[in-house]
N, C-alpha and C positions, 0 to 999 in steps of 0.2 A: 674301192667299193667298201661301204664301210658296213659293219656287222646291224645290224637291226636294236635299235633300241627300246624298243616295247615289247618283245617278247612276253616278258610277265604278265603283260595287261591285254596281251593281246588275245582277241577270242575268237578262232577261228571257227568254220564253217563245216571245214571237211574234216573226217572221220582220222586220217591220218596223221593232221596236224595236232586236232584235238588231245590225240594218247601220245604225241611227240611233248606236246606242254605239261600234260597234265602228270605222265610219269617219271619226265625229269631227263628225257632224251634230249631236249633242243637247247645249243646253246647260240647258236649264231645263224642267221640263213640271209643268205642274198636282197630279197624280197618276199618279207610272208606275205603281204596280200597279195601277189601275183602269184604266187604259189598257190596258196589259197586258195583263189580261183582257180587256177589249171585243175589242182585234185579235185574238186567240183564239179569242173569241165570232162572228164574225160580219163583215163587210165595215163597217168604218167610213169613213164619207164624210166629205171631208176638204177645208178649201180655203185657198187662198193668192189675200189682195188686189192688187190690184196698180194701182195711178193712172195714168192718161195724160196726164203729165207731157211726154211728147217721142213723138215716134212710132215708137221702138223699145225696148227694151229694155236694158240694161247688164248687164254681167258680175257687179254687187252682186246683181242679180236670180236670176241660175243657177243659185243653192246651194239657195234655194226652189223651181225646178224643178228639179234634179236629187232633190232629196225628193219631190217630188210623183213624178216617176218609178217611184224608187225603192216608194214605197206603192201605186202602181199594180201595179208587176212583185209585189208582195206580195198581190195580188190584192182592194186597196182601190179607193177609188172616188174622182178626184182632183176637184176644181171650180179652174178658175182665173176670180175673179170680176173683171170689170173696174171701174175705179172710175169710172162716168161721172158719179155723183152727188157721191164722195166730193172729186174731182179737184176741182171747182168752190168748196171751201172751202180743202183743204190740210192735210196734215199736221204740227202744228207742229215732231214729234220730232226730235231735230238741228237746229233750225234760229233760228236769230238771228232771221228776218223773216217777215214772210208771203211766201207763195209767189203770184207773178203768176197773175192770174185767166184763166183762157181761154175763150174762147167756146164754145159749142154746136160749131160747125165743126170750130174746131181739135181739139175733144177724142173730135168723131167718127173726124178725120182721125189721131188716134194712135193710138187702139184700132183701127183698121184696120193700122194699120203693128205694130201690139204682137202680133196673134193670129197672123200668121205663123209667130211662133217657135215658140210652142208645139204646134204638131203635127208639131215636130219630134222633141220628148222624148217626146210622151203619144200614144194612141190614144185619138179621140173615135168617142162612137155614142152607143147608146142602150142598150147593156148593159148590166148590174150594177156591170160596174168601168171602165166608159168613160168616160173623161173628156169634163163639160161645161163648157161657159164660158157665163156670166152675166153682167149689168151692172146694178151696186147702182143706176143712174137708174131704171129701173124699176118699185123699191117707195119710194125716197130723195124723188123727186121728185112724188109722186100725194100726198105727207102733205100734211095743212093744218098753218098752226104752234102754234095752239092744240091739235091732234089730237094733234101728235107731241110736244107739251110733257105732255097728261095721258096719253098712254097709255105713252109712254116716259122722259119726263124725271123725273115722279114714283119712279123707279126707282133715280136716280143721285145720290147726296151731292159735293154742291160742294166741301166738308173734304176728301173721300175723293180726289177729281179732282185737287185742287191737291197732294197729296202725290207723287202721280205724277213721277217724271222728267221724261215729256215737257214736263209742266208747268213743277215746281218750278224745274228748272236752267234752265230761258229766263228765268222769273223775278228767280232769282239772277244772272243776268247781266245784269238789267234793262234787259232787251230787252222791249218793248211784247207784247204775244198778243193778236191779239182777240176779241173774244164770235163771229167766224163759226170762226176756228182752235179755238177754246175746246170747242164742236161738234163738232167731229172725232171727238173720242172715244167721243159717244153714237153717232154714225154710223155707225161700226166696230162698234160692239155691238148696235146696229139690225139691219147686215146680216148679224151669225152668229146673230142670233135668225130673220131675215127666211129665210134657208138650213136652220135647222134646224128649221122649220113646213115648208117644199119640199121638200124631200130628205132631211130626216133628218141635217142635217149634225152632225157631234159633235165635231171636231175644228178648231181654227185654226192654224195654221203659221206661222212668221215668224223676221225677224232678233228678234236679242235686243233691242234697240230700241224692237220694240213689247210687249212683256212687261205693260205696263201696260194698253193699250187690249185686248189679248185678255184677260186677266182679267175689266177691267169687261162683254166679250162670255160668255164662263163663271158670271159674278156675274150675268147679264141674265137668259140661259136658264132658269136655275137657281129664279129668282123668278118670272119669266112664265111658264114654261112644267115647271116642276119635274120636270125630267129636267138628269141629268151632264153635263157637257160639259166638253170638257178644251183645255188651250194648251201649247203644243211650241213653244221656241223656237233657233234654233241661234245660235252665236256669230257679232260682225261680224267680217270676216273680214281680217287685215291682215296683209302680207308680213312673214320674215322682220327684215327692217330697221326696222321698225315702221311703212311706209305702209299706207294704207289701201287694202284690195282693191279693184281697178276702175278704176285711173287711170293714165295713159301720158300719153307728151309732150305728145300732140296732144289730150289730154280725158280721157272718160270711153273705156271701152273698150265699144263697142255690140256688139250681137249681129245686126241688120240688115247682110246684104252692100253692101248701099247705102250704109251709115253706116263700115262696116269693113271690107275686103275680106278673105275667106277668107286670103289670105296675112298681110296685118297681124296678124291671129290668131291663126294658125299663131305668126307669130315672135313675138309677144306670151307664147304658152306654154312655145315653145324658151327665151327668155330668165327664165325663172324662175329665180332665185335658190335655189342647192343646197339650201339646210336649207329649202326649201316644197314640192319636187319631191314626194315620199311623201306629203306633208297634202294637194297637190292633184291627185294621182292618185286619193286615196281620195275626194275630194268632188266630184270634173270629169270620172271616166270612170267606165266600167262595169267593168275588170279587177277579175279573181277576187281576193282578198286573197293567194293564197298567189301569183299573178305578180306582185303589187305587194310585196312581202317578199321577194319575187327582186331585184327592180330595186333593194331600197331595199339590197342589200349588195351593190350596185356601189360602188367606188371610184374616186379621182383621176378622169382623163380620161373614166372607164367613162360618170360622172355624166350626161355629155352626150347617151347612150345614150339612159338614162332621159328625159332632159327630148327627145327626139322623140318618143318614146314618148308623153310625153303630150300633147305639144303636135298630132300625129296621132291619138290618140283625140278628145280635145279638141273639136277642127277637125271631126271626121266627123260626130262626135252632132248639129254643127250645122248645119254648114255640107254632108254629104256623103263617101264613101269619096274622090272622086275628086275635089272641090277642096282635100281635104289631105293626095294624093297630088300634085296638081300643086302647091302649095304648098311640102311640103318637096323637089321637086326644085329650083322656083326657087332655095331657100335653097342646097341643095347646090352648084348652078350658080353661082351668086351669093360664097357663103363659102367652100366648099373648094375647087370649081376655077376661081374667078376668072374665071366667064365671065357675061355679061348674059343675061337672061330678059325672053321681054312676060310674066313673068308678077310681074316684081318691081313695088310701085306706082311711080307716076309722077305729076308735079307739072311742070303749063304753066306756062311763062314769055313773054311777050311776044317774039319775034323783036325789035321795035322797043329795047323797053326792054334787051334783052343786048346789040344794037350800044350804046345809049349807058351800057351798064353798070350791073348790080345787086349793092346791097349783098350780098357772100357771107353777112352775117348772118341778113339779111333773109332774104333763100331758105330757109336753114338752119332756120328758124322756123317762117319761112310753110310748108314742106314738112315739117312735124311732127317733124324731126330733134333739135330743141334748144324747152323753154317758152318763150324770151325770146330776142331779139338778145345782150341781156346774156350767156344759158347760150349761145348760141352760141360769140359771143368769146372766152368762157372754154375751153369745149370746143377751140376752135380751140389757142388760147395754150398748153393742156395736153397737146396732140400726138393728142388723141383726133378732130379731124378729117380726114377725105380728100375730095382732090379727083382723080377719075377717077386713084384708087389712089396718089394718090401726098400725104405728108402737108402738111395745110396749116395752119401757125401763126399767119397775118396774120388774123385773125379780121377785119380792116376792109378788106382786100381785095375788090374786086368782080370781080363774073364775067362776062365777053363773049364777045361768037361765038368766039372761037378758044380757047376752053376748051370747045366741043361737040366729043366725042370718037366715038370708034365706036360705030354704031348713031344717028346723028345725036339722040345725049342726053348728058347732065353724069352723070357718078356721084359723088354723094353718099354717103360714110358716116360715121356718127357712131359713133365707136367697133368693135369686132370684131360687133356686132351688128344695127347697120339701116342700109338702102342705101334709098335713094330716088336713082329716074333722074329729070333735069330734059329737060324735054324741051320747047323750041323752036316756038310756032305762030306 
């Protein structure tokens, strides 16, 4: 089934489709004009997987709840389903190796950390277009293997499977897959058939990634249950510069305050690279298109307007109005008038270990400012580090109690853009 080739041109009817083109969400889908009509027709129920991998969430995840949002405010019906079944084998897509198996516990214990986020973007109940959450262990885990080999393996060609990306390119890199990763894929298509028996579900969502396992989920339906069902997928999403969306010094960039602090966040969005400002206003906030066509004919310095702008919308959808009002103060505090904030992050040091002195690399790392002692060094060597404002190029320099400056902490910054206070127990 091949991706849609008009999308550009194509000018849809419904409300849904319209802000999926117009903001830069759609990159592939099954059948728009059958689509099309259905959101027309009626409330289509609609859902996005998601594994419990970790017990939060990342910022690669956002672009599929800011769609799920968005189809909701469209007056659809969202499901965010959890993978407590699918988690325990792994998805092999991107990836060289199998994924570490988890236990029962840990994978209860992420999907508890994971559902927080989402009743941030959605409203759930029991309406028409209230969003539910589900957990594919439920129907994944009740099958026998003879059961779910004749009632649903019978369905799927091996030829068909192995031409898949997920497949093929781990292959061609001959990198090993095994017969439980191999599985993946029926399991995906199990649970938009298992959803569209429940709910009536018709639609799959996802990065472009999964392009192949939603199909063989649309190819499933379609034979079991001979009714339509369609796959929406948007682009993976990578900065100007060509990285990949979702990664900062210290990791991944999480959406848990626990794992990220509202501020981290905040500055995370302030620092966006000019030519992504406009792509990620329109896929990260809720502004009208004709304020975002405002912002996007600012120029020179103006830019920086902008990227508050969205780095304060950003911040509220998730985190609240008022930890990224108190967010961009700290920055303000911190960057223009050169003054310290508790609300800048911070990073303990041993009292013991600064009397007898710590590598400034080390710190510099350890306190997510630089990936490596190495990037440190360098950062330093380059004139891009400060030590409590003043610049410091010894990258093998170490730091002791009488480098604790005002506010009894070290300020750290890496470049015109992140400050971490060190602070002494």
């Amino acid at each position: 089934m091949p991706a849609d080739p008009d999308i550009s041109t194509f000018k849809p009817r419904s409300d849904f489709l319209r802000i999926m083109i117009e903001r830069g969400y759609l990159h592939q889908c099954t059948d728009l004009e059958a689509l099309d009509a259905a959101l027309n027709a009626g409330v289509v129920t609609t859902y996005v997987g998601y594994d419990a991998t970790a017990d939060s969430l990342h910022i690669g995840h956002l672009i599929s709840i800011m769609m799920l949002r968005w189809l909701q405010k469209c007056g659809h019906k969202p499901i965010t389903l959890m993978g407590g079944g699918t988690t325990k084998v792994g998805d092999p897509t991107d990836k060289d190796q199998q994924r570490p198996l988890l236990s029962d516990a840990v994978i209860a214990a992420n999907i508890a950390g994971i559902q927080k986020t989402f009743a941030k973007f959605l409203k759930f109940g029991d309406g028409p277009t209230d969003a539910v959450m589900l957990n594919n262990a439920e129907w994944l885990e009740r099958f026998g293997y003879v059961e779910f080999l004749r009632d649903y393996g019978v369905h799927f060609s091996v030829n068909r499977m192995l031409a898949f990306d997920s497949v093929k390119l781990r292959l061609e890199r001959e990198q090993p897959m095994s017969f439980l990763e191999f599985n993946y894929m029926l399991m995906q298509a199990t649970d938009f058939v298992e959803l569209n028996r429940r709910l009536g579900c018709s639609l799959q969502m996802g990065g472009s990634d999964q392009w192949g396992n939603i199909i063989v989920g649309v190819e499933l339906i379609r034979r079991m249950e001979g009714k339509q069902a369609f796959g929406l997928t948007t682009p993976l999403l990578a900065t100007a510069s060509g990285e990949k969306m979702g990664k900062s010094v210290g990791g991944a960039v999480w959406l848990n305050a626990d794992r990220l602090s509202p501020y981290d966040y905040w500055q995370m969005w302030r620092n966006t690279e000019d030519a992504d400002v406009v792509k990620f206003l329109k896929l990260f906030t809720d502004l009208p298109m004709d304020e975002i066509a405002r912002l996007e004919r600012l120029e020179g310095a103006e830019i920086n307007e902008a990227k508050k702008v969205l780095a304060n919308e950003a911040t509220t959808l998730l985190h609240g109005a008022e930890a990224a009002e108190t967010a961009a103060a700290a920055s303000k505090a911190a960057f223009e008038d050169g003054r310290l904030s508790d609300d800048l992050p911070t990073f303990e040091v041993s009292r013991a270990e600064l009397e007898a002195g710590i590598a400034l690399a080390a710190v510099v790392a350890d306190a997510g400012l630089a990936s490596s002692r190495g990037e440190a060094r360098r950062l330093a060597q380059g004139g891009g580090l400060r030590v409590n404002d003043k610049v410091e190029a010894d990258g093998q320099r170490t730091l002791v109690l009488a480098d604790v400056g005002a506010g009894g902490v070290i300020k750290l910054a890496a470049g015109k853009k992140k400050i971490v206070l060190i602070k002494p127990i």
